[in-house]
Steps between C-alpha positions, in 0.01 A plus 500: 500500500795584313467166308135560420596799323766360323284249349266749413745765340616126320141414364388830451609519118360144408180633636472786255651320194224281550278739559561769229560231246267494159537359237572716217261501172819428228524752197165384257738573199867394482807433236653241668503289892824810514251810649185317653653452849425709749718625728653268740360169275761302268384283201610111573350379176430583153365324206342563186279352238166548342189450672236640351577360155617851296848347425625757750698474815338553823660496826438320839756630775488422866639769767611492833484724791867574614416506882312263725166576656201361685281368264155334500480220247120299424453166600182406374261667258175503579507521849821680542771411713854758543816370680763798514831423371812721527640514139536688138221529315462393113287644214419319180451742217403416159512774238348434104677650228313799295575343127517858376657710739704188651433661850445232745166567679395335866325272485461318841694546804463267828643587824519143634440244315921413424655336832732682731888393506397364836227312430705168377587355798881329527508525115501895492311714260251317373464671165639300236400640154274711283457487150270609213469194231209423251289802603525424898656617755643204744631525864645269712637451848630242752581447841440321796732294741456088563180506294578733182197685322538607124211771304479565177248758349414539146302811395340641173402856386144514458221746524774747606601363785750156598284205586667200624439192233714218634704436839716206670540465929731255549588360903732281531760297781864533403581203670227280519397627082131473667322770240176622425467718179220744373425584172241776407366537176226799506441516142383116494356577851721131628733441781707212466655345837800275517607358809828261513864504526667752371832264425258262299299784299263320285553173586260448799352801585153548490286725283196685557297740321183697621352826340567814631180664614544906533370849421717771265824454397766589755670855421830558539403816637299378742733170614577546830813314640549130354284224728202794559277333220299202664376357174387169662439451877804472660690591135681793522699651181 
């Protein structure tokens, strides 16, 4: 008896961190990534660069949650699946620069859509950069253990909103080199597939190309977490 109500005295405050959490809407107008956290969230990343083609710099910044909680992440899209995972969550903000009051304004912000330090496997956090370059905003992450996974998504400011224009899923075997590499193109609506050796890249791997047959564009604030988008059957970005 005793030990029952240790364990519940123990688990008690996970239970209502997870329960009580929200995330919080981040300030819609902002000077810098210095005041948009909330309380109890750190910035992890910063970067700058013009997206929406003023010749002004905008801002993309990605926060963390500074304690762990129980939280449902999507596997899936259309028919939804959640697996809970005990972790910190991430936003992705991006804010637009006002050309005349140089106020940075909000533009989109997505509560899950960046991967969780835990989510890399034995290689750690899987996030590996973000950067703003020719207009888009690009993120990237890695992980994986044996068989190592690699993403890379390329989006573009349009209609007033981030839709995602190009993107790269590589899988590969660290010791055997046995890869298989996805590359999206969503302007040219064409998919190209390589499959080969990773140690003899373009020597004899084999290449594939099929178009890409899909609705809208995919919003950034709408992308749920990475592998949710099943643009082909059994094709999941």
């Amino acid at each position: 008896m005793r030990l029952l109500v240790f364990l519940t005295l123990l688990l008690f405050p996970l239970f209502v961190i997870s329960q009580d959490f929200r995330f919080p809407k981040l300030p819609e107008y902002a000077s810098g990534y210095e005041k948009i956290a909330p309380k109890n969230w750190n910035v992890i990343d910063t970067v700058y660069g013009d997206l929406n083609k003023d010749n002004n710099a905008d801002m993309a910044v990605i926060l963390e949650y500074d304690s762990f909680i129980s939280e449902n992440r999507a596997y899936g899209y259309n028919d939804v699946e959640l697996i809970t995972e005990y972790q910190k969550p991430r936003i992705l903000a991006v804010y637009l620069r006002d050309k005349f009051s140089q106020k940075l304004h909000l533009a989109v912000q997505n509560n899950s859509f960046v991967l969780r330090a835990k989510e890399g496997g034995i290689m750690g956090d899987p996030f590996r950069r973000m950067e703003i370059d020719d207009n888009t905003l690009i993120l990237a992450f890695e992980g994986g253990n044996e068989w190592r996974w690699k993403l890379n998504y390329t989006f573009k400011y349009q209609n007033k909103d981030l839709i995602l224009t190009y993107a790269n899923s590589t899988y590969y075997n660290v010791i055997s080199g046995e890869m298989t590499d996805h590359i999206y193109d969503f302007l040219d609506r064409k998919l190209t597939l390589v499959n080969g050796n990773i140690f003899s890249r373009n020597i004899k791997n084999k290449v594939d190309e099929e178009t890409l047959i899909f609705g809208q564009p995919r919003k950034l604030s709408e992308f749920k977490k990475p592998w949710t988008w099943e643009i082909l059957n059994n094709n999941f970005l």
